[in-house]
C-alpha positions in Angstrom: 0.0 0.0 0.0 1.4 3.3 -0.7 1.3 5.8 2.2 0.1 8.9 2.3 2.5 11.9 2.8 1.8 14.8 5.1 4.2 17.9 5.5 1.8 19.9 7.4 -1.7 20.8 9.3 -3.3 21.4 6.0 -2.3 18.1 4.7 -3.8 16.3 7.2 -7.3 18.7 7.7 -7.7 17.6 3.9 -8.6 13.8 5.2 -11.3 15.6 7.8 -14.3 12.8 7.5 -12.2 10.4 5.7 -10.0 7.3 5.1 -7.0 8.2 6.1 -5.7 4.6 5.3 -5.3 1.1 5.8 -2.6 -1.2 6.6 -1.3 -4.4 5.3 -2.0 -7.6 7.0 0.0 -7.9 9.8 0.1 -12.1 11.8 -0.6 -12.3 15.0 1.3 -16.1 15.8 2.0 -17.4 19.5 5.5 -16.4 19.4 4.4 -12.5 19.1 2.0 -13.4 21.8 4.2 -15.3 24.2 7.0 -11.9 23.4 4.1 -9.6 24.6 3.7 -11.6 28.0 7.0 -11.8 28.7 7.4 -7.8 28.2 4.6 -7.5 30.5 4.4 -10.3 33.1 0.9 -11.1 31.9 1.4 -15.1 31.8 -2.7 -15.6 32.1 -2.9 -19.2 30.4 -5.7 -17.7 27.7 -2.5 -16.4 25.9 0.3 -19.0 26.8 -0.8 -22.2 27.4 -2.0 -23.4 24.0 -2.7 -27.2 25.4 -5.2 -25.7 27.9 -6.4 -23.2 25.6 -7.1 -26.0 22.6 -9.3 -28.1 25.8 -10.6 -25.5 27.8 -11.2 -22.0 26.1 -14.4 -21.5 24.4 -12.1 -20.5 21.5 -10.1 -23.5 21.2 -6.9 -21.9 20.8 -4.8 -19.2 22.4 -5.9 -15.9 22.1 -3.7 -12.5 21.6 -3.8 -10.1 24.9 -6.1 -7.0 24.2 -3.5 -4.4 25.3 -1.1 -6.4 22.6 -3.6 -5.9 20.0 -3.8 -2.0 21.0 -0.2 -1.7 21.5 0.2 -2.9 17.1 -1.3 0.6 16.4 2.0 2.7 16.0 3.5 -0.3 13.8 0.0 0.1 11.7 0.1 3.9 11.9 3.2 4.3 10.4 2.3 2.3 6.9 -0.5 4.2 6.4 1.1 8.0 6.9 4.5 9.2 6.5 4.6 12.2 8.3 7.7 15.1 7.0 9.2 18.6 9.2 8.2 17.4 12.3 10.2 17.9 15.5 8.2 15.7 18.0 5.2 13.7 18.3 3.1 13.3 21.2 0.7 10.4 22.2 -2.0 12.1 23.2 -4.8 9.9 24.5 -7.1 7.4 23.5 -10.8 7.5 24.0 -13.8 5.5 23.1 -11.4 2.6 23.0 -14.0 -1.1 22.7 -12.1 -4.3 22.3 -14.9 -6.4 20.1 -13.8 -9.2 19.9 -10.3 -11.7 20.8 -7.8 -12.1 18.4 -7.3 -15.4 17.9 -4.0 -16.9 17.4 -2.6 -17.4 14.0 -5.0 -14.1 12.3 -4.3 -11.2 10.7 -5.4 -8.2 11.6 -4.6 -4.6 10.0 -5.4 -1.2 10.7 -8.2 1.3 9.2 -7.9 5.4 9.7 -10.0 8.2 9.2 -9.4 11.5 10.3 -12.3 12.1 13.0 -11.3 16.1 14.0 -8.2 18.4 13.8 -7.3 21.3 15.7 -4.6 23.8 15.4 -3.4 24.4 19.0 -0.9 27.3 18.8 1.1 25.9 16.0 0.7 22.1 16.9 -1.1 20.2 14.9 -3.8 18.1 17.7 -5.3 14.8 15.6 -8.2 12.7 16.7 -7.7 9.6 14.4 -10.7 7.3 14.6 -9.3 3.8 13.9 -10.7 0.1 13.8 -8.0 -2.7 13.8 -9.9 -5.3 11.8 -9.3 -9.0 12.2 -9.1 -10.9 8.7 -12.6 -12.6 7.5 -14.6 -11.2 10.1 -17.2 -8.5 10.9 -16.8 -7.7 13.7 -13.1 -5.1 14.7 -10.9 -6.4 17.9 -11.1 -2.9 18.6 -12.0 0.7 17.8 -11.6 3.6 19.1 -10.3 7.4 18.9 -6.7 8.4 18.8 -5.1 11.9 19.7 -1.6 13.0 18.5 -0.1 15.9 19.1 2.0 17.0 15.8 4.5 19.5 16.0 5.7 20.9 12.8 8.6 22.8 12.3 
């Protein structure tokens, strides 16, 4: 997919009500999940223990953590936008943030933009990036939700 370029708050007010983007297709496998626990001491057998998981979650199968699922989004951000003159960005907040459903291990999931508002706060550049991270073949987004950065443009 070929990203788009922004060089400055105009740029980005241009995609105000739409699609930013999309990412490619990015696998979520048991390796990336097991990494993810070990970085954050969440061992919770749902995400490690794939013998327990295939007999006793309703799932049959591991599942990815939610917070790894949310944590994909600057890796997915940054194929859809390439972002020039910049001196800093600034993860502002999340909000309106639903998990929808688990990721289950072994999809792919990829990201979907659209520029929800934009605000010119004294020269930085505030955006509120409404963004679903879509699991492969179904309905139905892991999650969703609103992202603020804070841009600061040279």
């Amino acid at each position: 997919m070929e990203k788009v370029i922004i060089n400055s708050y105009d740029d980005f007010a241009a995609y105000l009500g739409k699609e930013i983007g999309k990412s490619d297709w990015l696998l979520v496998d048991q390796d990336r999940i097991n990494l993810f626990a070990d970085a954050t001491l969440d061992h919770q057998w749902i995400h490690v223990d794939t013998e327990r998981a295939q007999r006793e979650s309703p799932y049959k199968s591991t599942i990815a953590h939610g917070y790894l699922t949310l944590s994909l989004l600057p890796y997915l951000w940054d194929q859809i936008v390439d972002v020039h003159n910049i001196k800093m960005l600034v993860n502002y907040g999340m909000d309106q943030m639903r998990f929808g459903q688990p990721v289950i291990t072994g999809s792919r999931v990829r990201l979907v933009t659209t520029m929800h508002n934009i605000q010119n706060l004294r020269g930085i550049c505030k955006t509120e990036i409404k963004f679903k991270i879509e699991i492969e073949g179904q309905r139905k987004p892991a999650l969703e939700g609103i992202a603020t950065f804070l841009y600061y443009f040279e």
